[in-house]
C-alpha positions in Angstrom: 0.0 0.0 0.0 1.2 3.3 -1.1 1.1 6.5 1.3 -0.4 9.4 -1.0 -0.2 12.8 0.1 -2.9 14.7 -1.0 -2.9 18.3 -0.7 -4.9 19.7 2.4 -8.2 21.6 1.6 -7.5 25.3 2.6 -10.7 25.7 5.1 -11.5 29.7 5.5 -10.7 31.2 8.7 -13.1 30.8 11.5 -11.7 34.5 12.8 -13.2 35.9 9.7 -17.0 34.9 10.0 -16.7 35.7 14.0 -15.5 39.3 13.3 -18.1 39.4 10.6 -20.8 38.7 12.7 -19.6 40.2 15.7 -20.1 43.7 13.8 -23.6 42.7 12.6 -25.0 41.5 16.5 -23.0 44.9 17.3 -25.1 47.0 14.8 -28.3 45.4 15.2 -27.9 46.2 19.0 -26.9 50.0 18.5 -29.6 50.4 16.3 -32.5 48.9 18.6 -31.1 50.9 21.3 -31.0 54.0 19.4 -34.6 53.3 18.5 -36.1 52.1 21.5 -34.4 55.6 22.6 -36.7 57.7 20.4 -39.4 55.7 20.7 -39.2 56.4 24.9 -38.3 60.3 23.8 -41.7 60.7 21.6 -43.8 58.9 24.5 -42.2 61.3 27.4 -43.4 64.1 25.6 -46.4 63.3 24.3 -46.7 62.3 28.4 -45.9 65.7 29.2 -48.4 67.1 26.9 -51.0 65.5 28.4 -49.9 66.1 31.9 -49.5 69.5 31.0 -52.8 70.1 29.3 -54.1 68.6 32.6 -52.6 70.9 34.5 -53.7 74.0 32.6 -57.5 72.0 33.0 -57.4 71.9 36.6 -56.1 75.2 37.3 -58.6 77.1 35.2 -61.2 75.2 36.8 -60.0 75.7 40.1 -59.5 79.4 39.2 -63.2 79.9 38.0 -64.7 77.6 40.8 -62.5 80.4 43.4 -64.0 83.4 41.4 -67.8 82.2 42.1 -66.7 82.0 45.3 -65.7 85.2 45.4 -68.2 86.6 43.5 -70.5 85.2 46.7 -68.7 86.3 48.8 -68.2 89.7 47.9 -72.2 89.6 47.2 -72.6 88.6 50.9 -70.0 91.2 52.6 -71.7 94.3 50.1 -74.9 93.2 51.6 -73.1 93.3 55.7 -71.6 96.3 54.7 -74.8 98.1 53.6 -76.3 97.2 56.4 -74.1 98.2 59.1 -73.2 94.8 60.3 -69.7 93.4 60.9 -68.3 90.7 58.6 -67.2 88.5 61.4 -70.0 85.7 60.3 -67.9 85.8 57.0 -64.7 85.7 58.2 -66.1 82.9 61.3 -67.4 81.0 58.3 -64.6 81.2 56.2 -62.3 78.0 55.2 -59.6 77.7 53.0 -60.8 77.2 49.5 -58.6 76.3 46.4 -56.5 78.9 46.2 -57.5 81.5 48.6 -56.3 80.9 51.9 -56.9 84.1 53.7 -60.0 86.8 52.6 -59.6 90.7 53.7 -62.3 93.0 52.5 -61.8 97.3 51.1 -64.0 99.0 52.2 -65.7 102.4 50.7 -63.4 104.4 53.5 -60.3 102.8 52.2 -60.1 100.6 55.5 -59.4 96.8 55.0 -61.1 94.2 57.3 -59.5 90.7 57.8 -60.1 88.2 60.2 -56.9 89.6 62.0 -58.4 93.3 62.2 -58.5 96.6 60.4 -55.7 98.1 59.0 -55.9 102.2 57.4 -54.9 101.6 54.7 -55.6 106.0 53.3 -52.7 106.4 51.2 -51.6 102.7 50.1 -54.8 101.8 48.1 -57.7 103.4 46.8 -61.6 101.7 46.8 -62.1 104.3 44.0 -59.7 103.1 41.9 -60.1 99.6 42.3 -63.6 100.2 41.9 -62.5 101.6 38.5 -61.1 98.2 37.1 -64.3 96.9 38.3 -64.3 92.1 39.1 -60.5 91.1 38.7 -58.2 88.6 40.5 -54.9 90.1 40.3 -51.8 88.2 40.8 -49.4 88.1 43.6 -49.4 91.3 45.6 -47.8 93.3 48.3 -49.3 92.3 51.8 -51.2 95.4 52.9 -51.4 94.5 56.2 -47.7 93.8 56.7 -45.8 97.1 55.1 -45.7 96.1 51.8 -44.0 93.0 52.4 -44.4 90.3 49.6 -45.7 87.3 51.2 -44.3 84.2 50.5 -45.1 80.0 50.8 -43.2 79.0 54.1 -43.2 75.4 55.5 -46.4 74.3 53.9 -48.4 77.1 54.8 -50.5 78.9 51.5 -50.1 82.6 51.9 -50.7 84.7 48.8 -52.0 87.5 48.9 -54.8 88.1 45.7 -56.7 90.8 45.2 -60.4 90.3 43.8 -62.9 93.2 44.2 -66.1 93.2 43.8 -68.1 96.8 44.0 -71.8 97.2 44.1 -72.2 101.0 43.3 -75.3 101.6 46.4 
């Protein structure tokens, strides 16, 4: 029996096709990742959106629900005031709603009535004037009763100070 040698088949190298597909699970990864990424990007703001809109919802609900309120109220204290009574009922009666937390009333003379007293306030405010713009909530306002000092959230505590007026020319 004769030894042949035949000539080795040249197999290709396994390195190759592991490099190859190496780069392909590589890229396929990257790209999911990058898409999942947008895909989690679009939803957070279409999340936000809706939050947001929400938001606005509640607020302006809350805001007109507090101006009926108001508008009672101020109905109610016209009525006291026109006939000579004091507005401690009112102010006895009176719990935190929405966004008001505390209520002081102007009166024709210029004098402010809260639940804490009356403070002259001749020189700092006018009823006229604010008669003038006639219903409003304003926004955040110097504290009358304090010197002008801006009030300001503390520990917890709601303590903005809002104008609304109401006037019943009587």
């Amino acid at each position: 029996m004769a030894i042949t040698y035949e000539r080795k088949k040249k197999r290709p190298s396994n390195i190759l096709y592991t490099i190859i597909t190496a780069v392909l699970i590589c890229t396929v990864f990257l790209t999911m990742v990058v898409n999942f990424y947008f895909v989690a990007e679009e939803d957070a703001y279409e999340m936000l959106h809706i939050q947001t809109k929400q938001i606005k919802d509640d607020l302006t609900l809350q805001l007109n629900s507090d101006r009926e309120n108001l508008l009672t109220m101020a109905s109610f204290a016209s009525k006291l005031y026109s006939d000579g009574e004091s507005y401690d009922i009112m102010f006895e009666s009176f719990s935190p709603i929405g966004l008001i937390a505390n209520i002081g009333i102007l009166n024709p003379d210029n004098t402010f009535v809260t639940k804490m007293g009356t403070v002259d306030l001749n020189g700092k405010i006018s009823f006229r004037d604010e008669a003038l713009r006639g219903e409003y909530i304003s926004g955040r306002v110097s504290d009358l009763t304090r010197d002008g000092e801006k009030r300001r959230a503390d520990k917890g505590k709601r303590r903005n100070c809002w104008h609304f007026i109401r006037c019943n020319p009587s």
